[in-house]
C-alpha positions, 0 to 999 in steps of 0.5 A, spaced: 121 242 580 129 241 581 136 246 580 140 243 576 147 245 573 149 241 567 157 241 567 158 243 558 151 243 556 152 244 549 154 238 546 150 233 542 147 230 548 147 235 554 144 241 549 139 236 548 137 235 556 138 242 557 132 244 552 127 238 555 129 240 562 128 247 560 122 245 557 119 241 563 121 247 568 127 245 571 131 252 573 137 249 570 144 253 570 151 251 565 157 251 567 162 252 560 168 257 558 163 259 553 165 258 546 161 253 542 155 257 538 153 250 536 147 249 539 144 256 543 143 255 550 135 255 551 132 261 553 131 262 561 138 258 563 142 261 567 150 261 564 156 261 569 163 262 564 168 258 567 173 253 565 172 246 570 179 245 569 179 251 573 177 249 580 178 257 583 175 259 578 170 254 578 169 256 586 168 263 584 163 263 579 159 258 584 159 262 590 154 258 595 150 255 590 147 249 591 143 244 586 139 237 587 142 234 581 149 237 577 151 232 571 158 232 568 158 231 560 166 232 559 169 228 565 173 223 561 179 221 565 180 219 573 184 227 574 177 230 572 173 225 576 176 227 582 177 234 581 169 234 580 168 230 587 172 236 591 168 241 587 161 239 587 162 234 595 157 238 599 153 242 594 149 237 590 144 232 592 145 228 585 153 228 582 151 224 575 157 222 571 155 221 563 160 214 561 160 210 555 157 204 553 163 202 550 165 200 557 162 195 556 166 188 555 169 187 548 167 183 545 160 181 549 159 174 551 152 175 551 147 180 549 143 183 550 148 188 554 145 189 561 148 194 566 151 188 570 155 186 563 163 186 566 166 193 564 172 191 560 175 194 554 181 192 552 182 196 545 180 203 547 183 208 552 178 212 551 173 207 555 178 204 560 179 211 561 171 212 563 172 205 567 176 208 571 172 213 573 166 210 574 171 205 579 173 212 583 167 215 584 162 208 586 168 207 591 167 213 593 160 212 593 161 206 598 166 210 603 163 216 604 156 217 600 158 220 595 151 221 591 153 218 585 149 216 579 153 213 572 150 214 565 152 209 559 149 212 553 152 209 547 152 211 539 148 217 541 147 222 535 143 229 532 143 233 526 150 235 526 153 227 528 154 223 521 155 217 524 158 213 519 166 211 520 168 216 514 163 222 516 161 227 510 167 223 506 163 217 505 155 221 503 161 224 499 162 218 495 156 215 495 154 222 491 159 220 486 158 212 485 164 211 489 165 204 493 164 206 501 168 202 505 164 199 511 168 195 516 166 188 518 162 184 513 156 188 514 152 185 518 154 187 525 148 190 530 149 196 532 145 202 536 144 208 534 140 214 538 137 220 537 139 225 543 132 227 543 130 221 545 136 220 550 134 226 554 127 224 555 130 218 559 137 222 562 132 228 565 128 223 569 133 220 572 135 227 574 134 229 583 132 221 583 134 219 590 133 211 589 138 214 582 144 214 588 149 209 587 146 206 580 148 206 573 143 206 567 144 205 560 140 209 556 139 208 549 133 206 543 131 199 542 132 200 535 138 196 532 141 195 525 146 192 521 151 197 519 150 196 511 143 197 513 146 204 517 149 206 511 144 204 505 139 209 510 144 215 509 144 213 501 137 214 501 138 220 505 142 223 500 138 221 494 142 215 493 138 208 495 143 204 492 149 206 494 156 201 492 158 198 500 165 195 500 167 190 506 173 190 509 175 186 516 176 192 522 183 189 524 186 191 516 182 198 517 185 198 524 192 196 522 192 201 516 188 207 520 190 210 528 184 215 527 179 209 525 182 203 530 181 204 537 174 205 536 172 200 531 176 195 535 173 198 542 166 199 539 163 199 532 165 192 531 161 189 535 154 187 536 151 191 541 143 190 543 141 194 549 137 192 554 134 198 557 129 196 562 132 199 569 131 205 566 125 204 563 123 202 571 126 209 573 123 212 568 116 210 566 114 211 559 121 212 556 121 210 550 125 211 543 121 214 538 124 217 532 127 212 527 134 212 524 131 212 517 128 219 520 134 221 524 138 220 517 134 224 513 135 230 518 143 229 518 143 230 511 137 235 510 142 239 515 148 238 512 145 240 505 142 247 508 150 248 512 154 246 505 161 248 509 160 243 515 160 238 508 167 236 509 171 231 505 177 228 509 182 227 504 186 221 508 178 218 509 179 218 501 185 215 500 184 209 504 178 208 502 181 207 495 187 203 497 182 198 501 178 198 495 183 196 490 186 192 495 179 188 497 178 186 489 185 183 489 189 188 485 195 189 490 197 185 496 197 188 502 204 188 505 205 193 498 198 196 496 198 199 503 204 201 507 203 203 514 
């Protein structure tokens, strides 16, 4: 079995490969500041407390510990990717970077999306963050063997993610008979997976040599049009018919900052995966939970912890807004100021 360090560790997908590398007797370590209760920290993990944004600390608390593979879930801009090399150059056989499939060019111009599909986004600042990342670290990769592995995960999800553009707002208003708003027309594919299943594949790949200087997609192979995304979350919530409204993700962009980098960037967009160079490295990975079950466990969740049920008022306001403006009442240079 190998040692592992996760960099986070506690968040929706790294909690969920620490639990399945505990669970296939990895000896794993985390490395964190130590301030998300969210999701507990398996039993038998080591925990070094320190922020990585910290390099001295991060060096203290390490001391001469060496891993075959240490993943990185919370390096997001080129600054952080290259404080990691300098961390972790020497003490680790694996160095995995965890990306976003939202890298990925937008809009695709064929699909299914591979992993030699361009990287090019340019809507999302997030993304063209990670881009740069990955540029940096497979440079370093060819220039002084840096034992890189990129991870492009797309829309990965647990019991606590609600994977709709408005969150609880828009179980909310299904409950109440209110028109959801849905951006598009509906029929856009998109990629939904439960990180149960992303971490079967990610902790395969975890101290594999022929991993080195590759980057995989990880996702299910499950994809759905969005207005069947939300019916699933309505028949979840005890409404099987919930009232959707569609509304071009441009207007929804223009009229919200919050929601317009990532639907222009990403949810707008059909994304179909293919996932076999994961499944070469990784033999007999395979998505198994549906999102009809992944659905019923987001809300079965939220119901049992009624103070995550958090109604965005702005959410409900524009979602008003573009309702009355979508049946034609108002204009929408007067009915939706910017």
């Amino acid at each position: 079995m190998s040692s592992l360090l996760f960099i986070g560790g506690t968040g929706i997908i790294s909690a969920a490969a620490a639990e399945h590398a505990v669970a296939l007797g990895h000896r794993l370590t985390i490395l964190n500041r130590g301030r998300s209760a969210a999701r507990p920290v398996p039993e038998g993990v080591e925990v070094l407390q320190a922020d990585v944004r910290d390099a001295g600390a991060v060096r203290e608390v390490l001391g001469r510990r060496e891993y075959d593979a240490v993943a990185d879930f919370i390096s997001f801009t080129p600054d952080h990717a290259r404080a990691a090399m300098e961390l972790f150059r020497g003490r680790t056989g694996q160095y995995v970077f965890i990306s976003s499939a939202s890298a990925y060019q937008k809009p695709p111009t064929t699909l299914p999306i591979r992993e030699s599909t361009p990287l090019k986004n340019p809507f999302w600042q997030y993304s063209r963050d990670k881009i740069a990342c990955e540029e940096l670290l497979f440079q370093a990769y060819r220039d002084e063997d840096f034992p890189v592995t990129v991870v492009r995960p797309s829309h990965t999800y647990d019991r606590t993610k609600i994977a709709l553009n408005g969150g609880w707002t828009d179980i909310h208003r299904m409950r109440l008979g209110l028109p959801v708003l849905v951006h598009g027309d509906g029929t856009s594919l998109w990629t939904l997976t439960h990180s149960r299943d992303f971490a079967k594949a990610f902790v395969g790949l975890l101290g594999r040599p022929q991993a080195i200087g590759e980057s995989y997609t990880i996702t299910s192979d499950e994809f759905l049009p969005w207005d069947q995304v939300y019916r699933l979350f309505g028949a979840a919530a005890g409404v099987p018919e919930p009232e959707l409204f569609h509304v071009a993700s441009e207007t929804i962009a223009a009229h919200s900052p919050e929601l317009g980098p990532n639907l222009l960037g990403d949810r707008s967009h059909s994304v179909v995966f293919d996932n076999s160079k994961i499944k070469a490295l990784v033999p007999g990975y395979a998505a198994t939970i549906p999102f009809a079950d992944g659905a019923r466990e987001i809300v079965e969740w939220h119901d049992k912890n009624p103070g995550l049920q958090v109604v965005d008022r702005g959410h409900v306001e524009l979602s008003d807004r573009l309702y009355e403006w979508s049946r034609g009442r108002l204009l929408p240079s007067t009915a939706l100021p910017a």
